[in-house]
Every structure is written in C-alpha cells, then in structure tokens.
C-alpha positions as CSV (number, residue, x, y, z in Angstrom):
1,X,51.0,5.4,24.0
2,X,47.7,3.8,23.7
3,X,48.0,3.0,28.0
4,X,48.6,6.3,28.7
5,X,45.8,7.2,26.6
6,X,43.7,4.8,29.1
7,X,45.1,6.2,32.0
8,X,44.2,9.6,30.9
9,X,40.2,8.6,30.3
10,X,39.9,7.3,33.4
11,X,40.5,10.4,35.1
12,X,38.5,12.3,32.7
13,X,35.5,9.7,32.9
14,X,36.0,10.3,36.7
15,X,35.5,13.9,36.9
16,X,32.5,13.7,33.6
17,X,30.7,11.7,36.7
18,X,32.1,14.1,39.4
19,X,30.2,16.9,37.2
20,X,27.2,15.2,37.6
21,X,26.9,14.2,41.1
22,X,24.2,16.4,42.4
23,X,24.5,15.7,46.2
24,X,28.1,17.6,46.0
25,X,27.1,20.9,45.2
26,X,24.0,20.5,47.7
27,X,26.9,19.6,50.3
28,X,28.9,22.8,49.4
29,X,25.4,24.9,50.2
30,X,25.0,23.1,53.2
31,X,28.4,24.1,54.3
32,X,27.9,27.5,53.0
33,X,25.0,27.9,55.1
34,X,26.4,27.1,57.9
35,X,29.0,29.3,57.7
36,X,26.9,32.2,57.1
37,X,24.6,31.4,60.0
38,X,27.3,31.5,62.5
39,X,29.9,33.7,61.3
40,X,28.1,36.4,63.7
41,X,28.9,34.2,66.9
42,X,32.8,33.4,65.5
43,X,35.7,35.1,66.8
44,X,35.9,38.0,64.5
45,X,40.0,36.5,64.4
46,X,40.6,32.7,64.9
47,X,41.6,31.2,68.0
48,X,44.2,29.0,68.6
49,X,42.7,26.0,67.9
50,X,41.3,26.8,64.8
51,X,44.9,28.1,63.7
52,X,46.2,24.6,64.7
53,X,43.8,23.1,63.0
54,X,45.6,24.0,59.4
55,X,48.4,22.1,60.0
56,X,46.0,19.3,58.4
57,X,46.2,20.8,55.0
58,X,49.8,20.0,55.0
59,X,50.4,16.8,53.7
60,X,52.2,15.8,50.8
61,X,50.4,15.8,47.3
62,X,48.3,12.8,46.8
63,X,49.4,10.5,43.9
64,X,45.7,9.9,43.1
65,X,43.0,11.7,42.6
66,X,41.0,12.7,45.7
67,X,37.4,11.8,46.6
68,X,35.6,15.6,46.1
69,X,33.1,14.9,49.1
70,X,35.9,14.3,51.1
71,X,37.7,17.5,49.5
72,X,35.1,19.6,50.6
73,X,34.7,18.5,54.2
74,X,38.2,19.0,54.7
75,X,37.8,22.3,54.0
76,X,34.7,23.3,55.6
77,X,35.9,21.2,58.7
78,X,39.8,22.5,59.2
79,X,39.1,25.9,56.5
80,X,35.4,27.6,58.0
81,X,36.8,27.8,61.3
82,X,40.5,29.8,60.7
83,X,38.8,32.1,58.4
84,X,38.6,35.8,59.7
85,X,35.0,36.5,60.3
86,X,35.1,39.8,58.1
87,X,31.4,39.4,56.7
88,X,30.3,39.6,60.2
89,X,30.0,43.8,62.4
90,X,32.5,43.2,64.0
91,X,35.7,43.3,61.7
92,X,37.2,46.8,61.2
93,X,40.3,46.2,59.8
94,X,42.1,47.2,56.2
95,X,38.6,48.6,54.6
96,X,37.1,45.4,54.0
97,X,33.8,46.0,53.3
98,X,30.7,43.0,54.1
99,X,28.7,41.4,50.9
100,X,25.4,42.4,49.8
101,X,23.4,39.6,49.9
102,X,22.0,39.8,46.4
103,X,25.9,40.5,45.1
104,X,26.6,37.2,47.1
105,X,24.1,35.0,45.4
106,X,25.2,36.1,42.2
107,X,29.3,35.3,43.1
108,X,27.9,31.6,43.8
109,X,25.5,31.6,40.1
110,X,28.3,33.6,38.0
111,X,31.0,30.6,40.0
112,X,28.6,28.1,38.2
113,X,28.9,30.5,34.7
114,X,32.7,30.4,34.8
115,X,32.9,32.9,32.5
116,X,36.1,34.5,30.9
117,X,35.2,38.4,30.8
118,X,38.1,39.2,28.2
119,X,36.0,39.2,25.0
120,X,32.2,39.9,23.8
121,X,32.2,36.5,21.6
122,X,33.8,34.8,25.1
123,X,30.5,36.1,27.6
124,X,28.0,38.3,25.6
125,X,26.5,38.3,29.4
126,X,29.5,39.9,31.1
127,X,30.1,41.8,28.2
128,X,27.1,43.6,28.8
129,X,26.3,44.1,32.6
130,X,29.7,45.7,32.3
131,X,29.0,48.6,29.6
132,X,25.7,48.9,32.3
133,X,28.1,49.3,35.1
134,X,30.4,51.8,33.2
135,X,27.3,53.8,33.0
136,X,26.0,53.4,35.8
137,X,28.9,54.0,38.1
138,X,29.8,57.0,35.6
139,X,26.2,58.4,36.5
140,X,26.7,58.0,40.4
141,X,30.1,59.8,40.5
142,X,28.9,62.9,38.7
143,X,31.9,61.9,35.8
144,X,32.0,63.5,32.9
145,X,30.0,61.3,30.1
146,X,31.9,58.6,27.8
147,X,34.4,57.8,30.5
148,X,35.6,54.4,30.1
149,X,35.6,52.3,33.1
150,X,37.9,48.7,33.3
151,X,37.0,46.2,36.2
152,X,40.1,44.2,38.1
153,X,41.0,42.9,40.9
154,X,41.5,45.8,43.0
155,X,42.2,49.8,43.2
156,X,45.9,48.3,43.2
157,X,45.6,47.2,39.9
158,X,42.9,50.1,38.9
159,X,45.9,52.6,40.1
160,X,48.2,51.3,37.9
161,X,46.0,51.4,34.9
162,X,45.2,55.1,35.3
163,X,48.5,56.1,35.9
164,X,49.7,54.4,33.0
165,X,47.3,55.6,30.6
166,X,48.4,59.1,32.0
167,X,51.9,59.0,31.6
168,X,51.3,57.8,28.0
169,X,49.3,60.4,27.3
170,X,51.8,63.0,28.5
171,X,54.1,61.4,26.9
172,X,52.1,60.9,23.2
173,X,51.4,64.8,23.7
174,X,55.4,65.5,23.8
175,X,56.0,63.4,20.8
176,X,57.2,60.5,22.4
177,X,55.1,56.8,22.0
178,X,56.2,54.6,24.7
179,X,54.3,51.6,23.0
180,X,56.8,51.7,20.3
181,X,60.0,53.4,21.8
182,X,59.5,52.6,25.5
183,X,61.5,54.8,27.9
184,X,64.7,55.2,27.2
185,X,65.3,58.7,26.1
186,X,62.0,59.5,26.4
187,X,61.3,63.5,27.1
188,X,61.3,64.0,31.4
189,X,57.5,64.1,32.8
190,X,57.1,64.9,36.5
191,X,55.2,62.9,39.2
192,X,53.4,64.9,42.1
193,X,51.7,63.8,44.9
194,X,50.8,64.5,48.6
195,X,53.1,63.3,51.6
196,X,50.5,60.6,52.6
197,X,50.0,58.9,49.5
198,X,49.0,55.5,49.9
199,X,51.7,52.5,49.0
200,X,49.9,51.6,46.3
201,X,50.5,54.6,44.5
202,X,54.4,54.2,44.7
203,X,54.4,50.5,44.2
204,X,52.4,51.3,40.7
205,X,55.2,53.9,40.0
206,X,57.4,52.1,40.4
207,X,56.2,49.5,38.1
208,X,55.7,52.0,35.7
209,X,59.3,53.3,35.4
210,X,58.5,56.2,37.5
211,X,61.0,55.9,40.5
212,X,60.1,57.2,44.3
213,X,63.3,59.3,44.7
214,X,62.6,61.4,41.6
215,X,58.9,62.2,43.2
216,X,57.9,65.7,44.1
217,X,56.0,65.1,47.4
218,X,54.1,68.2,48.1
219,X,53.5,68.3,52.1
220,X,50.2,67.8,53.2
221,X,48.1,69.7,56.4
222,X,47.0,67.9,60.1
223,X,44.8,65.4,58.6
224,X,46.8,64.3,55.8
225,X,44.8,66.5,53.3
226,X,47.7,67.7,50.2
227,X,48.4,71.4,50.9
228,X,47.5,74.1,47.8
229,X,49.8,76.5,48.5
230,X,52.7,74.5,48.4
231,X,52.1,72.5,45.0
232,X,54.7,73.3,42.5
233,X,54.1,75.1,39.2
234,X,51.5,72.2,37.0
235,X,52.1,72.0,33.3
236,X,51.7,69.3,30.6
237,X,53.8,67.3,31.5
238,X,52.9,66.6,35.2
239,X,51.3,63.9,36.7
240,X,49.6,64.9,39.6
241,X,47.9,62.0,42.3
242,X,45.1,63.1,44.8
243,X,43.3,61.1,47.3
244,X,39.9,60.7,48.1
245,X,40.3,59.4,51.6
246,X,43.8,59.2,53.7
247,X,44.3,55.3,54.3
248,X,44.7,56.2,58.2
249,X,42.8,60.0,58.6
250,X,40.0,59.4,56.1
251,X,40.8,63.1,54.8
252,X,39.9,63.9,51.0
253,X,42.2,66.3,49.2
254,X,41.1,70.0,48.0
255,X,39.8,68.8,44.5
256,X,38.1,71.6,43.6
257,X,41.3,74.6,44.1
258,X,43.7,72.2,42.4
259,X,42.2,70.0,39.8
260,X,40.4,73.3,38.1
261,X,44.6,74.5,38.2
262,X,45.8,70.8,37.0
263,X,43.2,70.8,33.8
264,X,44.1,74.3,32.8
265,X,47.7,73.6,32.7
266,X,47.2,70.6,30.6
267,X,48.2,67.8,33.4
268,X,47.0,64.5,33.9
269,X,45.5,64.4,37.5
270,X,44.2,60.5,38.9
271,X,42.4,60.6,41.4
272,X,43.1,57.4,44.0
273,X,39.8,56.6,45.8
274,X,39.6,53.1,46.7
275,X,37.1,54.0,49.6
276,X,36.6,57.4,49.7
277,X,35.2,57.8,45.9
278,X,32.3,56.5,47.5
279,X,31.4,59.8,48.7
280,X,30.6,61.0,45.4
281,X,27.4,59.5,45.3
282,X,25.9,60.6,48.7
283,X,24.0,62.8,49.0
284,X,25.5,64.6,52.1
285,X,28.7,63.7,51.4
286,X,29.2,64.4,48.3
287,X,31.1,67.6,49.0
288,X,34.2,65.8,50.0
289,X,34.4,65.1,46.5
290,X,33.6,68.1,44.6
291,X,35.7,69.1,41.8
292,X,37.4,65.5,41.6
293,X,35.2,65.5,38.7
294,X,37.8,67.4,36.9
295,X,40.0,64.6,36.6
296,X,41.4,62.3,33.8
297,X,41.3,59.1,35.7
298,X,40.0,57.4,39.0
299,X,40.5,54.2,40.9
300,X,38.1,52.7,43.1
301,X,37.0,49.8,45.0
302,X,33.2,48.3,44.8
303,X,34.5,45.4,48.1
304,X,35.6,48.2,49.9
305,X,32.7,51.0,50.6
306,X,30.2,49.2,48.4
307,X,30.1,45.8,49.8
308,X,30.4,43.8,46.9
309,X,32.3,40.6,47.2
310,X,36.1,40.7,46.4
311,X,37.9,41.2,44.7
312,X,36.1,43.8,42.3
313,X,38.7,47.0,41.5
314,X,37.5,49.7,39.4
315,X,39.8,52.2,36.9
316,X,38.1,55.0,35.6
317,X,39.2,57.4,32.7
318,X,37.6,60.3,31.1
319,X,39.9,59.4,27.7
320,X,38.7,56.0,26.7
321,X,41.1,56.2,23.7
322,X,44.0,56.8,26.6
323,X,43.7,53.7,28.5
324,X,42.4,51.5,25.4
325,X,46.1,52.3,24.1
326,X,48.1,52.2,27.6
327,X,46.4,48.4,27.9
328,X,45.3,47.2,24.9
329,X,47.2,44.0,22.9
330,X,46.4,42.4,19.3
331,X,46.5,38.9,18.3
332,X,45.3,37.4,14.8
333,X,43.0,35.0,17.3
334,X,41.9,37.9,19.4
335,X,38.0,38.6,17.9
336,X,37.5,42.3,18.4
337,X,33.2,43.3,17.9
338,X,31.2,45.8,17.8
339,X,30.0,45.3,21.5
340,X,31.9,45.8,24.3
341,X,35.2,43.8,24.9
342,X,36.0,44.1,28.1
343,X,40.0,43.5,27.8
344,X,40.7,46.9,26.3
345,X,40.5,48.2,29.7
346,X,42.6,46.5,31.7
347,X,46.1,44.7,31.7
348,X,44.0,41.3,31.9
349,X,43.3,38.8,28.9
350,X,41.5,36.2,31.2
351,X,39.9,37.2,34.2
352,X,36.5,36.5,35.6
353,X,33.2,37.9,36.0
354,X,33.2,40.1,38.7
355,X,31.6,43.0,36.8
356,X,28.1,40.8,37.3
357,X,28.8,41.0,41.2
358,X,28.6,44.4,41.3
359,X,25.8,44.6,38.6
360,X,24.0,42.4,41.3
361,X,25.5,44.8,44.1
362,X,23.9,48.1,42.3
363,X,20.9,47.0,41.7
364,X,19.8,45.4,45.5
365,X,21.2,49.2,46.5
366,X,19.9,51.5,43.5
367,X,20.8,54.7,44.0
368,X,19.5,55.6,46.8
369,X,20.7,52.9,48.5
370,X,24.0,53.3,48.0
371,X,23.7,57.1,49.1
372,X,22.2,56.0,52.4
373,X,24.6,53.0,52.2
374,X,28.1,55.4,52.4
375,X,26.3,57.8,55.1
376,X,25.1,55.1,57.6
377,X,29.0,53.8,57.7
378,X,30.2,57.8,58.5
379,X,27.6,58.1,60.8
380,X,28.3,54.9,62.4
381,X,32.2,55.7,62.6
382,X,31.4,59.5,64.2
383,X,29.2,57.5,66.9
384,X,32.8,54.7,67.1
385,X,34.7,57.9,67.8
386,X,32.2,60.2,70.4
387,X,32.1,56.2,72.4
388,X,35.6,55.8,72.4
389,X,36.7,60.0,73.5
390,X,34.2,59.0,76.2
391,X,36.2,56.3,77.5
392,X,39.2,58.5,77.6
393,X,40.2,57.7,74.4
394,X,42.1,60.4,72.2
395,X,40.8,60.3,68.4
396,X,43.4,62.7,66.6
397,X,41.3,62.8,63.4
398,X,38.7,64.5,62.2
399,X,35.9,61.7,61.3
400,X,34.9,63.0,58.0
401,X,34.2,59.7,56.7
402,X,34.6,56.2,57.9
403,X,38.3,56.5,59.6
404,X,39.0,56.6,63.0
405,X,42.0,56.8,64.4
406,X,42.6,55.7,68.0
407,X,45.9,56.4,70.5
408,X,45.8,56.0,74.5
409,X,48.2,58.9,74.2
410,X,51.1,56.2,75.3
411,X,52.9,55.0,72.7
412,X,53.3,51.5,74.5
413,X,49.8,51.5,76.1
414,X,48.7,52.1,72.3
415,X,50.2,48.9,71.1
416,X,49.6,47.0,73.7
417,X,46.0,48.0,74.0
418,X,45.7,46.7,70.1
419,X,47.8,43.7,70.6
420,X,45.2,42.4,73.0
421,X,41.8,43.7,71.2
422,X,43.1,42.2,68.0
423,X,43.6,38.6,70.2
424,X,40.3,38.7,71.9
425,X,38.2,37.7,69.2
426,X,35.6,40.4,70.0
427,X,36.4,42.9,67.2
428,X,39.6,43.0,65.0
429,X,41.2,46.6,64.1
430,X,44.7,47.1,62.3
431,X,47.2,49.2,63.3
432,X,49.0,52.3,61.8
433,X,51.6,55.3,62.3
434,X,50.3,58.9,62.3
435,X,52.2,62.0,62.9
436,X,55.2,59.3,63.9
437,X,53.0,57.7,66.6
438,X,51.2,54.5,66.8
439,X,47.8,54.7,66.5
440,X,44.4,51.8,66.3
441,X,43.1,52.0,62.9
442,X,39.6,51.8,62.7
443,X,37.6,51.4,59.3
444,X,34.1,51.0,59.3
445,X,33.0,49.5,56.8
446,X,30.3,46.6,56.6
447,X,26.3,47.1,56.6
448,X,26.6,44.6,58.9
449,X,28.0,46.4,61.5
450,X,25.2,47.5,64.0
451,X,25.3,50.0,67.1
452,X,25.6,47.2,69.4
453,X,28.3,46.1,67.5
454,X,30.3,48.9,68.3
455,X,29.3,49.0,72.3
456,X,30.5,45.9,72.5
457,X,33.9,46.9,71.0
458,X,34.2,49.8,72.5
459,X,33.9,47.9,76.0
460,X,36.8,45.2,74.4
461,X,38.8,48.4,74.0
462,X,38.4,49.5,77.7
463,X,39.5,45.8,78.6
464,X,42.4,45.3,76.6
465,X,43.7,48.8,77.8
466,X,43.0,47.7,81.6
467,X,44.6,44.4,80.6
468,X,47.7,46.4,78.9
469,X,48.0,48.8,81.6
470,X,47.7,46.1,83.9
471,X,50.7,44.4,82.3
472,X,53.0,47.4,82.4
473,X,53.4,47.3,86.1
C-alpha cells in the first residue's frame, strides 16, 4: 500500500515540475509559429512523405512516462507537416472556414483557462461572454428578442438540440411529456423537409426516434431550394426543416411564403443554417434570409462562415423554456444560480470554452465586419465561378452565396479532373452528386483566401483536366 502510494508521487511530483517548466510552453509557441508562418507555402493536402511520416506515432504505449519536450517535437516534427493546410486560401473543401486571428489568440489563452463551461459557479467568465454572445448573435440575425442560444461542438449537435426541443414541444402541446413517458404510445407528429436536406438533419432524426422512411420529403426546384406549392397541409403537430444554404447549391429556402404558413398553423419550423445563416447579418445579403425570422429554432456554425476556430456549433430557439426542458438534467450536486448556466442549453455537462472564441471572433469583426466578412466570401465565389465558365467550365448553380459547383460535363472527366486537383497540393476541393451527376464542390470560405488564390486554382483546374483528359486516351 504505502509503495504504491510512492509510486504514485513520483509521477505527480514529476508533472508539479512539468507545470512549471517555462521553456516548454515557449517551445510549443515557437512551433506554433512556425506553423503559421508557413502554412501559406504547404501543400494545401499532404504529400506523400508527410503521410509516411505518421507511421512514427505508431508504437506501442510506453510503460513510463514520456519526456514532454520530446512529446512535443514529435508532434510538431511527424504532426505540422500531414496536417491539411485549411487556415491557409487555398483550402475549399467541406465549409471549413479560416481563424480570426484575435479568435486564435484567445483558443491558446482560454487552453491555458481550461475552463469547464457547464455551470456559472464552474467559470463566472464563460458564463458571461456567453449570455453576451446570446445577445449578440440574437441582434445580428434579426431573431426575435429572449431567444436562448446553447454553444456545442457543431450545427450537428446544434441540429439535434432544436429538433428535440421541437418535437417536445409538439408533443407537450398534444398532452404527451416525453421526459416522463418517452415515446411509446406517444400521439403521431409529422416530420417535413425538402429533398436535399442535409445528412445531418436525418442522422439527428434518427437519434431522435423520428425514422427516415416515415419522412414527408417535399421535392425541391433546380437549385435545391424546397418547393411551396408542393408542401403538404402544416398543422400543430408538424415539424417542418428549412435550409439556409444547400450543402452542394448554396440555395436558401423560401422562408418568407412558408414559415409566415408554418407559424399560423401552430408548427415547429428549425431552420438548419450551418453556413448560410450567415447571411442574415449582411447587409446585401440579408434577403436570402428574410422571413426565417419566423422560426422556432436555428442551428448554425461560427468555424464555418465566421472564421472562428472549431469546433464552435450554435442552437438557437425562440422558446428558451422549450429547449431548457428538451436538455436540461438535475443533480443534488448540480448548483443552479441566478446567472447564466450554460448547460441548460445543450445535451453537454462538461465541455469547454468555446463561447470565449467566438466572443474574441465578434468583437475583432463587430458588426460591420462580419457584414463585409460574409459578402467578400460570395463575391469571391461569383469571381471562382465567372474564372472557371471561362475556362470552359460548366457551373450548374446559381452562385447566390459561397457554393460553387463545378462539372467538365463528363462524368469521368469530372472525377478525374478532381482526383488530380485534390492530389496536387495547389488547392483542395471535395466532391459531390448533383442532379445524379458528379460534380467539384467548391466552398469558399476563409478571409484568407485572396484573388490570386483563386487564379492560381483555377489554372490547377485547367491542369488536372488536361492531365485527366490526357489519361483517358
């Protein structure tokens, strides 16, 4: 007993002095540095040599502990150079969005905080740069005032918060608590959504008890956009999903038409805008929005359009009282206060402090910033799109915000062409199906990304389609 005990304080009195060694946290801002000064000049995707170079993480788990100076080389030496050089122009792949440089410096001091955001009396801090963000963000959207905003990892998660607060509150309205009775027997409630809803939304469904076969998937028009006239008859118990911004098209559904029809009926309506929500606080693009104020609920994304770091989801709901009790939990440990405490509002007890990120994010953008922010990203995906129809190009999308869709109007040419683009290191751009044909997915995204950046791949396009067509003789 007493030599394990020993055993024990040596590692402890190891890391107490580990704590205290200065020179390592210099050496992990040295590295970071140096990462950040060349991540312009990387291959936007590894090469093979970096790639090989992970195989040297692979090793079985030491028996002792490891020296941390030699923990962090490793990982700036084999790590830096396989990353995916995403913070850089260049990257236009899955909506990833750069890093504002003040949100960055405050990831690296809020690290150093490790702060738990669950309760007020666990960060009075976090607890209250979030209640400013609520308000804040609530402001820029144009939402109506009092809605409650919760702050996860993602619009994944933020999905699934909104649409379980709504089919709770459907359900509460029928006479039916699912807190207390669950779902079994509980009275029918019907899910609608466009065609081209986004995995997400299913995935959170389906999480939710809410199966993809008993859907009603209302068909949507050429760009993806959910169709009016074909939605069936809304009441209160529907739950009704609209996009703001097709995943592939970019297109923002008719908000205005149907959530004016969804709120008189008595429906829920959540409104999935990981990216595209963004466009509610432009000033020129705030039309694609309008009406989507309306709503009960929102999810967004602030590492998407925003360029805050990841991972930094956003729910929004206009019935605070709805989500509190679709998320909510008790505990005779759990101190509730008077302030804000952030837990209510999402499925999380521990988490961290990403709220402060995107504090940091707002405030280097205000907003006029972020206005100019979203429109320098559509006006940088339009000029994508005109360089890329010049080259022969077909774009079959209307570039309404910062999608653009790409086909060489051969199905093989088409996935050839991206095969090579994404190996060439000069830009990286995913792939997608639209209208049953592949297509090169372009999402603009970063603040980084200049006009040259796009010359330069638009002229890695033209080359990897010579190179493809090349290849098919």
């Amino acid at each position: 007993m007493t030599q394990k005990k020993t055993e024990s304080n040596i590692v402890s009195d190891k890391f107490r002095k580990d704590a205290l060694d200065w020179s390592l946290y210099e050496k992990a801002r040295e590295y970071a540095l140096d990462y950040m000064k060349t991540v312009l000049d990387r291959p936007v995707f590894p090469g093979k040599e970096a790639i090989e170079g992970l195989e040297n993480f692979r090793e079985d788990l030491p028996d002792s502990p490891g020296d941390p100076h030699s923990i962090l080389e490793k990982l700036h030496r084999f790590g830096s150079p396989a990353t995916v050089a995403q913070t850089g122009g260049r990257y236009f792949g899955f909506v990833n969005g750069g890093v504002i440089p003040a949100a960055l410096a405050a990831k690296w001091l809020v690290d150093a905080w490790d702060q738990n955001a669950v309760l007020y009396v666990t960060s009075p801090t976090v607890s209250v740069l979030e209640d400013v963000c609520e308000g804040w963000l609530t402001d820029l959207f144009g939402l109506p005032e009092g809605t409650a905003a919760g702050f996860v990892g993602g619009s994944s998660t933020a999905t699934l918060c909104g649409l379980a607060a709504g089919r709770d509150h459907l359900l509460k309205a029928a006479g039916w608590d699912v807190s207390s009775k669950g779902l079994f027997g509980a009275p029918e409630i019907r899910v609608v959504l466009g065609a081209g809803a986004h995995s997400t939304v299913y995935k959170a469904l389906s999480i939710l008890g809410l199966g993809k076969d008993r859907l009603i998937k209302v068909p949507t028009d050429e760009q993806g956009r959910i169709r009016p006239d074909e939605l069936p008859e809304l009441d209160s118990r529907t739950l009704l999903i609209l996009q703001a911004g097709n995943v592939n098209s970019g297109a923002f559904d008719p908000f205005s038409e149907i959530c004016a029809k969804a709120k008189d009926a008595g429906a829920w309506t959540h409104v999935d805008g990981a990216f595209g929500l963004w466009a509610a606080a432009s000033h020129q693009l705030k039309y694609l929005t309008a009406g989507m104020e309306l709503a009960d609920s929102w999810s967004v994304d602030a590492h998407k359009t925003l360029n805050a770091p990841y991972d930094s989801g956003i729910v929004l709901c206009r019935h605070r009282e709805a989500l509190v009790q679709a998320l909510h939990m008790s505990g005779s440990y759990i101190v509730y206060s008077e302030n804000r405490d952030g837990m209510l509002y999402t499925p999380d007890m521990s988490r961290r402090a990403r709220a402060v990120e995107l504090w940091a994010c707002l405030m280097a953008l205000g907003r006029e910033g972020v206005s100019e922010l979203v429109e320098d990203l559509q006006r940088k995906a339009a000029y994508f799109a005109d360089g890329l129809r010049r080259e022969g190009f077909e774009i079959p999308n209307e570039v309404c915000f910062n999608q653009v869709l790409v086909s060489c109007r051969d199905p093989e040419l088409t996935k050839r062409t991206l095969s090579l683009i994404q190996a060439s290191g000069e830009c990286w751009c995913g792939g997608a199906v639209w209208k049953e044909e592949p297509v090169i997915r372009i999402s603009v995204c970063s603040y980084r990304t200049t006009l040259e950046d796009i010359d330069r791949s638009i002229r890695a396009f033209v080359q990897a389609r010579k190179e493809a067509g090349q290849g098919n003789k």
